[in-house]
One Martini backbone bead per residue (centre of mass of N, CA, C, O) as a GRO file, in nm:
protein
  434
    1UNK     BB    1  -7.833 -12.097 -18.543
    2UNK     BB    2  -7.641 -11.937 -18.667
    3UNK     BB    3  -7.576 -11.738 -18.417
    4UNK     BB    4  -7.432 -11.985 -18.261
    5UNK     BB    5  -7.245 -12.114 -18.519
    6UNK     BB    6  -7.071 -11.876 -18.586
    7UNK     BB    7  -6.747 -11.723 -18.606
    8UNK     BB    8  -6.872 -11.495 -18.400
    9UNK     BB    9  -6.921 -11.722 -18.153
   10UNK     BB   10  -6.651 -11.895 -18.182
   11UNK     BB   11  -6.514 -11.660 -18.030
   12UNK     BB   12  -6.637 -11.612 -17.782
   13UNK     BB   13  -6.631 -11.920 -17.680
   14UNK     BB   14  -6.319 -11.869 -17.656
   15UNK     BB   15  -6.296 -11.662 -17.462
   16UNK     BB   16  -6.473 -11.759 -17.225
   17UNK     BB   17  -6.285 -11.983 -17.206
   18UNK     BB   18  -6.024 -11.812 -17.101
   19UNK     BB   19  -6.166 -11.639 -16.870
   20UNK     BB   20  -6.240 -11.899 -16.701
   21UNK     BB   21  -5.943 -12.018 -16.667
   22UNK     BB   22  -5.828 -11.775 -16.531
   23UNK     BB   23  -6.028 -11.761 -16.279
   24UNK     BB   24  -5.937 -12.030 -16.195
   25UNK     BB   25  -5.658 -12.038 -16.150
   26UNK     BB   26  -5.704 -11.769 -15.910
   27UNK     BB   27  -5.844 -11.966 -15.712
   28UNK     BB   28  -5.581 -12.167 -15.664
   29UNK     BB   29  -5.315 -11.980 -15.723
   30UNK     BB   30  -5.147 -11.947 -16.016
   31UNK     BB   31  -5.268 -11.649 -16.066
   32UNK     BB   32  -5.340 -11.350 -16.063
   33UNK     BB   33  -5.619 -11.216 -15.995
   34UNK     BB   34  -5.583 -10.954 -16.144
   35UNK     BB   35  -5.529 -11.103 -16.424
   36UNK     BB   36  -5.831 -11.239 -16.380
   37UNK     BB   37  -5.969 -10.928 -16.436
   38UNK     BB   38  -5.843 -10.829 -16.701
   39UNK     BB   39  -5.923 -11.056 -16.892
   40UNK     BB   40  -6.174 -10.975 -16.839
   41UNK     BB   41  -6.232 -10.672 -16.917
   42UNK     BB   42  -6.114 -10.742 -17.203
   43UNK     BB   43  -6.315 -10.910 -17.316
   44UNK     BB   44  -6.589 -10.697 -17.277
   45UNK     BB   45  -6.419 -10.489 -17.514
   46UNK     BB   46  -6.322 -10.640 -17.739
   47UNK     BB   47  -6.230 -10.582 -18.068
   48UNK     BB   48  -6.169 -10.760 -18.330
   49UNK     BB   49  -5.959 -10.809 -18.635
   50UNK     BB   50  -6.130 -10.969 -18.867
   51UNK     BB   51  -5.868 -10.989 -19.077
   52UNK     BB   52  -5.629 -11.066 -18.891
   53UNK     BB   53  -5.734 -11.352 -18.820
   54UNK     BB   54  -5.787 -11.475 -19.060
   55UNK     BB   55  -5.506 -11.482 -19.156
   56UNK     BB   56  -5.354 -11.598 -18.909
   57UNK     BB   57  -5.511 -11.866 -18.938
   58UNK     BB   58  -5.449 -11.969 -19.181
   59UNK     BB   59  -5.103 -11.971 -19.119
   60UNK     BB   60  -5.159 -12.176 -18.843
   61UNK     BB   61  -5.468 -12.284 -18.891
   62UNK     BB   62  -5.564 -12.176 -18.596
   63UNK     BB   63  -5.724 -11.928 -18.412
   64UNK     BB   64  -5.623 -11.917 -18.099
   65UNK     BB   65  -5.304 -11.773 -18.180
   66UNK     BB   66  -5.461 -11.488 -18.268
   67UNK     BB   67  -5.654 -11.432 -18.018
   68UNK     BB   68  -5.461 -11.421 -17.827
   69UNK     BB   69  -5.254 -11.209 -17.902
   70UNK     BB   70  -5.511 -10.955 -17.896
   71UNK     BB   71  -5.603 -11.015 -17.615
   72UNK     BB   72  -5.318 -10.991 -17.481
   73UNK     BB   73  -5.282 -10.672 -17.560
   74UNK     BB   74  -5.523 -10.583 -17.406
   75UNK     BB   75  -5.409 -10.727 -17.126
   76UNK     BB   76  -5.116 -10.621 -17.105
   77UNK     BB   77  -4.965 -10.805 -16.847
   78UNK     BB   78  -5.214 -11.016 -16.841
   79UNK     BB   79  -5.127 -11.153 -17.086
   80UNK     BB   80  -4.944 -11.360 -16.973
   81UNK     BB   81  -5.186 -11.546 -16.843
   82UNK     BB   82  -5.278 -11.650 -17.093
   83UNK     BB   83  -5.350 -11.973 -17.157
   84UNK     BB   84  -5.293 -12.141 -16.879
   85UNK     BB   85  -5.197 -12.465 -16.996
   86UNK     BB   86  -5.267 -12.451 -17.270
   87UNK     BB   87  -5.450 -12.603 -17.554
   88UNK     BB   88  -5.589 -12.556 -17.841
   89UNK     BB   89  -5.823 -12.767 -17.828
   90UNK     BB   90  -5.916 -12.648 -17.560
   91UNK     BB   91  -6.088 -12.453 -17.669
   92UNK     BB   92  -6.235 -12.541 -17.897
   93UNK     BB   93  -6.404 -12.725 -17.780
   94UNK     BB   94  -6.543 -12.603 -17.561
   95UNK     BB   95  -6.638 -12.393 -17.748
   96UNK     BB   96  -6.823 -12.605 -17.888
   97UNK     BB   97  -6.963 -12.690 -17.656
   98UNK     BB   98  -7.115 -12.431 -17.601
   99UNK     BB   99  -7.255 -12.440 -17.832
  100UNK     BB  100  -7.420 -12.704 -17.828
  101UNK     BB  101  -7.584 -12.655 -17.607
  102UNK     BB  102  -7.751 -12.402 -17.745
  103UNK     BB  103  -7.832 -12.607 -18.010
  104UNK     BB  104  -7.999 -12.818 -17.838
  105UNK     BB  105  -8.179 -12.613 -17.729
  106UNK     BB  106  -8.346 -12.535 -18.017
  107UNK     BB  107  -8.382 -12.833 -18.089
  108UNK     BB  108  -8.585 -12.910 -17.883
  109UNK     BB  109  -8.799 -12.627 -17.917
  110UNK     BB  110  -8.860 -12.780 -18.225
  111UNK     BB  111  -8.939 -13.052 -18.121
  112UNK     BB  112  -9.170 -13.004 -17.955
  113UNK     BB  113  -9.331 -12.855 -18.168
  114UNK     BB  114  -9.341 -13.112 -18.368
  115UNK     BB  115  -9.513 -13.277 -18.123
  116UNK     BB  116  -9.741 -13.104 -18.103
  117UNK     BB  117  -9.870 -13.151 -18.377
  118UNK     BB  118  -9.865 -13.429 -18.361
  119UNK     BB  119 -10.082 -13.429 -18.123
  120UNK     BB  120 -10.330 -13.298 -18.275
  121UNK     BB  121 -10.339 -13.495 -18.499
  122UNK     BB  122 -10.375 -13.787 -18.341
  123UNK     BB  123 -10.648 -13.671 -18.181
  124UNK     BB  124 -10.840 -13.550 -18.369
  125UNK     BB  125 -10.753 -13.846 -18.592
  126UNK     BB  126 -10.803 -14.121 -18.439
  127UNK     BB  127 -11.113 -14.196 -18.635
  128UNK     BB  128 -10.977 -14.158 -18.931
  129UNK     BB  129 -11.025 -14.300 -19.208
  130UNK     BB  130 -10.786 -14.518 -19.395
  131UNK     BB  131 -10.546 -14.609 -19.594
  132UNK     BB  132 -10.351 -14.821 -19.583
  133UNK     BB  133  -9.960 -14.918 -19.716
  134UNK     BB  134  -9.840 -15.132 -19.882
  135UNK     BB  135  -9.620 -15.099 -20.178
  136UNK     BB  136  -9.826 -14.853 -20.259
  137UNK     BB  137 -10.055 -15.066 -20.144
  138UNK     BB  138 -10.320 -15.125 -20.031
  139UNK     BB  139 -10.413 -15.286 -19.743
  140UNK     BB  140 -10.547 -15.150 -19.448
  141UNK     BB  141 -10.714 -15.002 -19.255
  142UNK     BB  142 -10.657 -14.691 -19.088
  143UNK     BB  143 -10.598 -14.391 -18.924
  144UNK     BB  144 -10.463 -14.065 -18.916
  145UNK     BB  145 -10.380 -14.078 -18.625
  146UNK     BB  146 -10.218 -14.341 -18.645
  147UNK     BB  147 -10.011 -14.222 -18.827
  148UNK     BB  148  -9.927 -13.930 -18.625
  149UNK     BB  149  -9.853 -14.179 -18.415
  150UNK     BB  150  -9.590 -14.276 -18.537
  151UNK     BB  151  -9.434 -14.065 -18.580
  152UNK     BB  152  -9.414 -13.937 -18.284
  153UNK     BB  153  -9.260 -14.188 -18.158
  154UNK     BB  154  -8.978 -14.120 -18.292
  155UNK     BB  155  -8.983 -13.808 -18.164
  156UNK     BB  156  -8.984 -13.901 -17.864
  157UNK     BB  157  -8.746 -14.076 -17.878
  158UNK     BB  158  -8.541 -13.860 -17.924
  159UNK     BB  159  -8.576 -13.672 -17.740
  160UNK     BB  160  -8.440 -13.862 -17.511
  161UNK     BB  161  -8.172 -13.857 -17.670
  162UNK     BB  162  -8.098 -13.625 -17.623
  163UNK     BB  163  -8.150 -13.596 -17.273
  164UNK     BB  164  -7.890 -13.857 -17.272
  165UNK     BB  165  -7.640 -13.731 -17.437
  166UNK     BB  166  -7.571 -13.473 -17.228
  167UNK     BB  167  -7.375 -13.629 -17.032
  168UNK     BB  168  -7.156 -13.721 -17.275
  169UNK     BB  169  -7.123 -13.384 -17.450
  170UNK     BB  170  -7.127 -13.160 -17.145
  171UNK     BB  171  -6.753 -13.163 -17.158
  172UNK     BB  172  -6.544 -13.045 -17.081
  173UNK     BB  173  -6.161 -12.929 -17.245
  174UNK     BB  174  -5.883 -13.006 -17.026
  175UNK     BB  175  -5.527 -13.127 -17.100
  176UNK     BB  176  -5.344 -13.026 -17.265
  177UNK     BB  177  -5.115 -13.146 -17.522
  178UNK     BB  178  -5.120 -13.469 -17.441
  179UNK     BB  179  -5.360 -13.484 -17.189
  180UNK     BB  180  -5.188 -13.469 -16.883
  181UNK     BB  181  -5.131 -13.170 -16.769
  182UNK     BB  182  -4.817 -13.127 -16.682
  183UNK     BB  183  -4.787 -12.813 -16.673
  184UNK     BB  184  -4.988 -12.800 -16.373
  185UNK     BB  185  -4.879 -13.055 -16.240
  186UNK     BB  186  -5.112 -13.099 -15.965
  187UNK     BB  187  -5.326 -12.893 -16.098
  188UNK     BB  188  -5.504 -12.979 -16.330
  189UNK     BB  189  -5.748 -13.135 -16.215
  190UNK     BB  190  -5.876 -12.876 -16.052
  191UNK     BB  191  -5.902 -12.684 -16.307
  192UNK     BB  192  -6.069 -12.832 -16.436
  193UNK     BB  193  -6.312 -12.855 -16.265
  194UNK     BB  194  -6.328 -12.531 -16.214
  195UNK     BB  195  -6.400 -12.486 -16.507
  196UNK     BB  196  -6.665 -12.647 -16.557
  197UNK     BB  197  -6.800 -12.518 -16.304
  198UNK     BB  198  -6.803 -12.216 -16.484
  199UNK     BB  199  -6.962 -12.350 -16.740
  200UNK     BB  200  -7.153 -12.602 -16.653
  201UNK     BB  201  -6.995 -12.860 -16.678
  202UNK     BB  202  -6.854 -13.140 -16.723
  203UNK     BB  203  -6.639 -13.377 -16.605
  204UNK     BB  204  -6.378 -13.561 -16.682
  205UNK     BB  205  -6.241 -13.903 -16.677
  206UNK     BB  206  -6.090 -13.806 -16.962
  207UNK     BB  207  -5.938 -13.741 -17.250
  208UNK     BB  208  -6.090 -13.613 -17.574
  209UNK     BB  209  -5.903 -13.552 -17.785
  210UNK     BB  210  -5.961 -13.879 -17.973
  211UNK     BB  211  -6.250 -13.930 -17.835
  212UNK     BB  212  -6.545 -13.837 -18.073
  213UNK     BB  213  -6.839 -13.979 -17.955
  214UNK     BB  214  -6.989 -13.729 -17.881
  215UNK     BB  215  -7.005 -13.560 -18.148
  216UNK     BB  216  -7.106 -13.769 -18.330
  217UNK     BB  217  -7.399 -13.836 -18.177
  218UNK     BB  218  -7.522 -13.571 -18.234
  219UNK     BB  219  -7.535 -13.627 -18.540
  220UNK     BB  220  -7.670 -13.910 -18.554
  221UNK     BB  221  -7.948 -13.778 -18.384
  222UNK     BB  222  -7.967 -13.561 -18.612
  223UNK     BB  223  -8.028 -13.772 -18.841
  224UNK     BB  224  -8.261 -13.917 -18.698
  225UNK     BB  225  -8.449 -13.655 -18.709
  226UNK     BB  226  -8.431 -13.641 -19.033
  227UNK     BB  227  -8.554 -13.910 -19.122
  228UNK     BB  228  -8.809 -13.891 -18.929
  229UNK     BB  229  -8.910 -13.653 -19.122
  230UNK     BB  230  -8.887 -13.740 -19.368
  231UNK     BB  231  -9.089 -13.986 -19.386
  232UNK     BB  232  -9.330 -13.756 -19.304
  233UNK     BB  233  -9.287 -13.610 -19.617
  234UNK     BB  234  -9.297 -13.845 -19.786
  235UNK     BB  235  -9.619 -13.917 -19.678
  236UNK     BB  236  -9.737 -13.658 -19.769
  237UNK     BB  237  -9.686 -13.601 -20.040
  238UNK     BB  238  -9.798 -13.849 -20.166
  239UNK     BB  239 -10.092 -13.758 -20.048
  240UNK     BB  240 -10.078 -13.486 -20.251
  241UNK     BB  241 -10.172 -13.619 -20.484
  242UNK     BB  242 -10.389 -13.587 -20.671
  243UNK     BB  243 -10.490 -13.911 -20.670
  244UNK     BB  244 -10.530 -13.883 -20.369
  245UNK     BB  245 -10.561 -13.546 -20.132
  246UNK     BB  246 -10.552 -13.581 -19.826
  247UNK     BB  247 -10.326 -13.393 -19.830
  248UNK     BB  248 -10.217 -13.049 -19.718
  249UNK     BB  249 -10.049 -12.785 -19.689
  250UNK     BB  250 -10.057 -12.531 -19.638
  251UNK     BB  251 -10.180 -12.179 -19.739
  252UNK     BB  252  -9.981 -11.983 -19.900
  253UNK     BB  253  -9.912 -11.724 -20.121
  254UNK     BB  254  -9.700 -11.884 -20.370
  255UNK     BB  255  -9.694 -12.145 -20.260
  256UNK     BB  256  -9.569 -12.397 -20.445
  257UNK     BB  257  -9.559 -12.274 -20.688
  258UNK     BB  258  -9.574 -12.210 -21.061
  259UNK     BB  259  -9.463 -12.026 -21.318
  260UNK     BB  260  -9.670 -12.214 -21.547
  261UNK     BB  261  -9.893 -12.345 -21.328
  262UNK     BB  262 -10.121 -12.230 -21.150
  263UNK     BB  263 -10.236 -12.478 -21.013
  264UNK     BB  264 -10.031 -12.559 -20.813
  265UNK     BB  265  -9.932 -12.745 -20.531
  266UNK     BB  266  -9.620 -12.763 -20.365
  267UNK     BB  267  -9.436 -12.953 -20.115
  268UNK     BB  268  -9.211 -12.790 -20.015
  269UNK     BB  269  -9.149 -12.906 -19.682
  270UNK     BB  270  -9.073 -13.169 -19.826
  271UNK     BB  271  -8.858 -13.114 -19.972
  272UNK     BB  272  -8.674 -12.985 -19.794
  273UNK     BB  273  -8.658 -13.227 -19.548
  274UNK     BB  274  -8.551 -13.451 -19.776
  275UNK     BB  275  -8.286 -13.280 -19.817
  276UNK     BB  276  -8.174 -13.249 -19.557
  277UNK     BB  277  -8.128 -13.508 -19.495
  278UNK     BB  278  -7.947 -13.603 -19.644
  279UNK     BB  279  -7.729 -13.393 -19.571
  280UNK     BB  280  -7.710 -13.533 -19.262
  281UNK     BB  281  -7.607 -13.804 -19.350
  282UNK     BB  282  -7.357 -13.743 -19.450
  283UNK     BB  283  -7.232 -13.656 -19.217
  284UNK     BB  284  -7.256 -13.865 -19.005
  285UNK     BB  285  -7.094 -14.005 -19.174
  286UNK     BB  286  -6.815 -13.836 -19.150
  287UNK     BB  287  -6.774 -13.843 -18.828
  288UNK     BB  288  -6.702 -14.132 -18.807
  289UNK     BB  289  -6.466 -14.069 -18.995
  290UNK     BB  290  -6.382 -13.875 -18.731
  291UNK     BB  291  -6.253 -14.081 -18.527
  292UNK     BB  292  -6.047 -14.110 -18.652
  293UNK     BB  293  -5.731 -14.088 -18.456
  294UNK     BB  294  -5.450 -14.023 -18.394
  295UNK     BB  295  -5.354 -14.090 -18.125
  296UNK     BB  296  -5.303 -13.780 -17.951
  297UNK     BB  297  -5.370 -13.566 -18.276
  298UNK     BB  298  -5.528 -13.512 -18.533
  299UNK     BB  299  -5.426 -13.553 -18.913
  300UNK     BB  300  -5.760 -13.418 -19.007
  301UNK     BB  301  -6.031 -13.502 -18.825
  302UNK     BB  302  -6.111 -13.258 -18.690
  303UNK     BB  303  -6.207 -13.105 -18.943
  304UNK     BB  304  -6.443 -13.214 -19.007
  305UNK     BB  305  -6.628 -13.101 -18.764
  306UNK     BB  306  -6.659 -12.816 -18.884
  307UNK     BB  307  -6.867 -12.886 -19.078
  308UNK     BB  308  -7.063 -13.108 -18.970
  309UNK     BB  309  -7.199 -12.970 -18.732
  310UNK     BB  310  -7.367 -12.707 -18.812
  311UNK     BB  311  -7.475 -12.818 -19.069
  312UNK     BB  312  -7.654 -12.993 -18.913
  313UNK     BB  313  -7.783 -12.817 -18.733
  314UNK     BB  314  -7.908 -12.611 -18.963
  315UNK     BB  315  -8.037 -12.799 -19.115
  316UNK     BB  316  -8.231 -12.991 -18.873
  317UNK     BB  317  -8.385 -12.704 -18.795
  318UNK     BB  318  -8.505 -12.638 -19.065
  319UNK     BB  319  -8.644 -12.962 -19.052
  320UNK     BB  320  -8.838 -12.851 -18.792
  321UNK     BB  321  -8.936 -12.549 -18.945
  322UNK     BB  322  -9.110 -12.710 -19.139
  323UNK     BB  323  -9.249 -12.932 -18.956
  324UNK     BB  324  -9.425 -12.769 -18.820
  325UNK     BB  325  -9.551 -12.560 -19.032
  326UNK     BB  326  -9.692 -12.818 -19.204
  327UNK     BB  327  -9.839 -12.955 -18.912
  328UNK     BB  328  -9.972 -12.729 -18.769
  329UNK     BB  329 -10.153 -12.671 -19.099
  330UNK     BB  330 -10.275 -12.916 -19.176
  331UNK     BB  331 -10.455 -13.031 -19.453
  332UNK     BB  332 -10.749 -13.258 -19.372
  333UNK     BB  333 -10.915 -13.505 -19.609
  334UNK     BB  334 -11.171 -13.722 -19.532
  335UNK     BB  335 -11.311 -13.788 -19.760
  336UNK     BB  336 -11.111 -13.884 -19.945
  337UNK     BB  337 -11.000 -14.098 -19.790
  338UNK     BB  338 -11.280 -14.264 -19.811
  339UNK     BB  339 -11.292 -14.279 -20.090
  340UNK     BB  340 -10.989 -14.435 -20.113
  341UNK     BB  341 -11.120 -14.679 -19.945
  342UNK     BB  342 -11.344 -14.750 -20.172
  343UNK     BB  343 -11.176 -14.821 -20.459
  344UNK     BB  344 -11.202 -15.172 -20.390
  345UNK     BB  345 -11.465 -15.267 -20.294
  346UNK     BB  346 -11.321 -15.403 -20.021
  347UNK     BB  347 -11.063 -15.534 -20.050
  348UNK     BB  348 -10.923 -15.426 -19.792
  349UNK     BB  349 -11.096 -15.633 -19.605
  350UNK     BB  350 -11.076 -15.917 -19.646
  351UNK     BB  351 -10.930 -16.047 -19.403
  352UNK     BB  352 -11.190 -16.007 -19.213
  353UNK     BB  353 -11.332 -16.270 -19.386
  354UNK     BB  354 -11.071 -16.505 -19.340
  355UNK     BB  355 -11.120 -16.436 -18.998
  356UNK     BB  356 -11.408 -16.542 -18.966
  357UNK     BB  357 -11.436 -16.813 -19.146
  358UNK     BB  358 -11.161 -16.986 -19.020
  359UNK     BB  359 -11.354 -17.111 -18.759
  360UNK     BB  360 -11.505 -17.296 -18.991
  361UNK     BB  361 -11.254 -17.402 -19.210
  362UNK     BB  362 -11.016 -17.305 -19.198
  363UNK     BB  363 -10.783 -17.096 -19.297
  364UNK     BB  364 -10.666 -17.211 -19.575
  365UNK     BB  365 -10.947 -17.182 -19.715
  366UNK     BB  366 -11.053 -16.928 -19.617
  367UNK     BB  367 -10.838 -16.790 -19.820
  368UNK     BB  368 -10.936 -16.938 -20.115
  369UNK     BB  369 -11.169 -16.826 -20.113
  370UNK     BB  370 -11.118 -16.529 -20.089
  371UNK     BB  371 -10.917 -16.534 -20.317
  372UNK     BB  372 -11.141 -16.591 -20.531
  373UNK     BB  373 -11.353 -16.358 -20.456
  374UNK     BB  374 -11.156 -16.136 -20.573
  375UNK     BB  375 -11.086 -16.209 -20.839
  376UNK     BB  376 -11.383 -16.179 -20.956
  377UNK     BB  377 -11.386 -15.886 -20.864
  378UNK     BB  378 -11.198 -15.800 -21.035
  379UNK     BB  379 -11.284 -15.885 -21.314
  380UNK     BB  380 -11.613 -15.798 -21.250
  381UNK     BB  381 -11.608 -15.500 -21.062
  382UNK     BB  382 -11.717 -15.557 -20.781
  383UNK     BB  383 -11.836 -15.609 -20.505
  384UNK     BB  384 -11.682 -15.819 -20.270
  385UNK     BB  385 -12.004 -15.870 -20.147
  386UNK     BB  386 -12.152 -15.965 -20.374
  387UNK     BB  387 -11.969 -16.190 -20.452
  388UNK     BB  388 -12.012 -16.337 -20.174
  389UNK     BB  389 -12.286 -16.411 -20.159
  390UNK     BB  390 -12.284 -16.602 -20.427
  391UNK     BB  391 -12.094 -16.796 -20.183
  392UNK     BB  392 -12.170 -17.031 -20.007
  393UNK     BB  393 -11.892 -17.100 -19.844
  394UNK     BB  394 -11.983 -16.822 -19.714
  395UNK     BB  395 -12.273 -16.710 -19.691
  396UNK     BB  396 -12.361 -16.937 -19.486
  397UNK     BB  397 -12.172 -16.920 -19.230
  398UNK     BB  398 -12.201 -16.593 -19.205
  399UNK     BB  399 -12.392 -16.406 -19.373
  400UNK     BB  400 -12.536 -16.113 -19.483
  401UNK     BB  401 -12.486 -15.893 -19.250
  402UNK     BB  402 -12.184 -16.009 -19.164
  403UNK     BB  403 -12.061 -15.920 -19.435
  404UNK     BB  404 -12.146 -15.620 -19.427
  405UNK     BB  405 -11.981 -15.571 -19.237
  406UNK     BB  406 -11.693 -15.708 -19.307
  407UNK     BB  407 -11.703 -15.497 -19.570
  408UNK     BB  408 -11.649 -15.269 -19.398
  409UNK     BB  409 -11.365 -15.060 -19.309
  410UNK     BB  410 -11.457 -14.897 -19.050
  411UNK     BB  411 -11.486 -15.214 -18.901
  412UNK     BB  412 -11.143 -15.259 -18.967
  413UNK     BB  413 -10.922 -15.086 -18.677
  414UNK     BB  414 -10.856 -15.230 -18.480
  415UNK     BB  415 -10.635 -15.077 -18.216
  416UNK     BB  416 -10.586 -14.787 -18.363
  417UNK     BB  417 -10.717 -14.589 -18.107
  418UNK     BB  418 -10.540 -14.728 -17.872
  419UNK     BB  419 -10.273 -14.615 -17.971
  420UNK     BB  420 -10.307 -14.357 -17.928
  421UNK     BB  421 -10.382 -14.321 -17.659
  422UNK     BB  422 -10.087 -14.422 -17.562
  423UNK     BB  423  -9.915 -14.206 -17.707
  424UNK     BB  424 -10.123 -13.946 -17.556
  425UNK     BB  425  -9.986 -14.003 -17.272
  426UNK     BB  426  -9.791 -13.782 -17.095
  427UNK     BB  427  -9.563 -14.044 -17.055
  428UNK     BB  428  -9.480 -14.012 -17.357
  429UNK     BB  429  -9.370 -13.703 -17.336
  430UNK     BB  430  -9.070 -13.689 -17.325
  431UNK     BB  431  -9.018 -13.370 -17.174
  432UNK     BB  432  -9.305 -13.219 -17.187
  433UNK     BB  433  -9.316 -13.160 -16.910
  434UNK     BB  434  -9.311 -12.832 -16.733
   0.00000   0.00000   0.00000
């Protein structure tokens, strides 16, 4: 992602569209073809003075004429027809959409990735039974195949949005200074549209130099893959509590150590994916801030697109490739699920119990019958079945067998692997067959 968005990438592909730019007017027959040979023949050797660059950039504040010069020298006579009929803003944005075209092939790479581990997580623990939780307390029993088909869901979403974001966000910039394309007469929209087609780019139907919610967009999506990345971090890291143990990170030495501590095996990955959100969400937030442009140029606003868009591609990415690896090497403990689903004898159960009883006595009696026999175990540490069965508005219509089956957890995981099922069908997996 480095080598996509760093600063000799962005000169790269500001030369391409240069190149480009030439080729399409020689083709139209504004410029001679002579000059839009030596033009490419220039930009494939040209070594620039990156030293003069940067002083240059620094004193006009934008690169393209310092760039445009350099150019311009290398390519003799032709060095005239050189960036015609074009405004700065045209080669940047450019350059900036094919940088973004080829930073979202690789995110796209790495959340594949990262789908692709989550449904085997997804298959493998269909049937895992373990403790749901809500307000950081037991709730109901889910399986853990249907919480890593929670979090799956989400990126199977963004994978889409990525996919839908493309025609919105892969199109040239091309439109002169006012955005009017005054400077090439009649021949604008020509130029515009052969442009477009030799860099492989969409034409706009108007000028987008102050209309920003493209690029705006790009990194909003990438703000929610960092999200719900961070979601699935933070269930994880929680999960590998001493007191808890269900999963664990993968396992490499001195991964996750302590300095002084040798005991210690640190959520890494989860730390990271969720240091990363934040700072994709700030960029977000900024982003937004960034649509505001005065009139037809704006003064200041489109600089702040320099710091927040790249930062976030490398941020994302990131947090794409700690949770692959540590989705993909995710250690599973099935049995501490279940001791801690046993934690409570009984009691995450309770609702199975006030839900069975209920075509008998009526919704809220059963509920209160049950919340009273929940009470007495926990005073008196039993488990919720010793309770029910001395309960005799309980234990009478329901029965002792019926009470056993009905207050063990693994009996009560609703319709948590039809859901896994549903979301490992080939069709939600949008995107990845290929």
């Amino acid at each position: 992602m480095r080598s996509v968005l760093n600063s000799d990438a962005f000169v790269d592909r500001c030369v391409e569209t240069e190149v480009a730019l030439a080729t399409a007017e020689a083709r139209l027959g504004l410029i001679p073809e002579a000059a839009a040979a030596s033009i490419a023949s220039a930009a494939r050797t040209i070594r620039f003075d990156m030293v003069r660059l940067a002083r240059e950039t620094e004193l006009v504040g934008y690169p393209i004429l310092p760039i445009v010069e350099q150019l311009g020298d290398a390519c003799g006579e032709a060095g005239g027809y050189l960036h015609w009929g074009a405004t700065t803003q045209d080669i940047m944005d450019t350059a900036t959409v094919l940088q973004v075209r080829h930073a979202l092939d690789l995110v796209e790479a790495q959340l594949d990735d990262t789908i692709a581990a989550l449904r085997r997580l997804a298959a493998d623990h269909r049937d895992t039974p373990m403790a749901g939780r809500t307000h950081l307390q037991q709730a109901l029993p889910i399986t853990f195949g249907y919480k890593a088909a929670v979090w799956l869901s989400a990126l199977e979403r963004h994978r889409e949005r990525l996919m839908q974001l493309r025609p919105r966000v892969l199109v040239v910039q091309f439109s002169g200074a006012s955005g009017t394309l005054a400077s090439l007469g009649g021949e604008g929209l020509a130029v515009q549209s052969e442009l477009a087609m030799i860099l492989g780019l969409a034409t706009p139907t108007i000028t987008w130099h102050a209309a920003r919610d493209g690029m705006v967009e790009v990194v909003q999506v990438l703000a929610l893959i960092s999200g719900s990345l961070a979601k699935v971090a933070f269930d994880v890291s929680v999960m590998m509590a001493t007191e808890i143990g269900e999963v664990s990170e993968p396992f490499a030495r001195h991964r996750g150590a302590s300095s002084t501590m040798p005991q210690k095996r640190n959520p890494i990955s989860c730390e990271i994916i969720i240091a990363a959100s934040k700072m994709v969400r700030q960029h977000s937030g900024l982003m937004l801030d960034a649509m505001v442009h005065d009139f037809e140029r704006a003064t200041g606003s489109w600089h702040l697109e320099w710091s927040a868009l790249p930062e976030s591609f490398a941020l994302a990415s990131g947090a794409l490739l700690q949770a692959s690896f540590m989705l993909s090497g995710l250690a599973v403990h099935p049995d501490r699920m279940l001791a801690n689903l046993a934690i409570s004898k009984g009691l995450i159960v309770a609702e199975a119990v006030m839900m069975a009883l209920a075509p008998l006595t009526g919704r809220q009696t059963a509920h209160d019958l049950v919340y009273a026999a929940c009470r007495r175990a926990v005073e008196a540490g039993k488990p919720l079945f010793d309770v029910l069965v001395d309960t005799q508005d309980v234990a009478v219509p329901l029965g002792r067998e019926r009470l056993r089956y009905l207050t063990d957890p693994e009996n009560y995981l609703g319709s948590a692997s039809q859901m896994v099922d549903r979301i490992l069908q080939p069709a939600s997996g949008v995107g990845l067959e290929k």
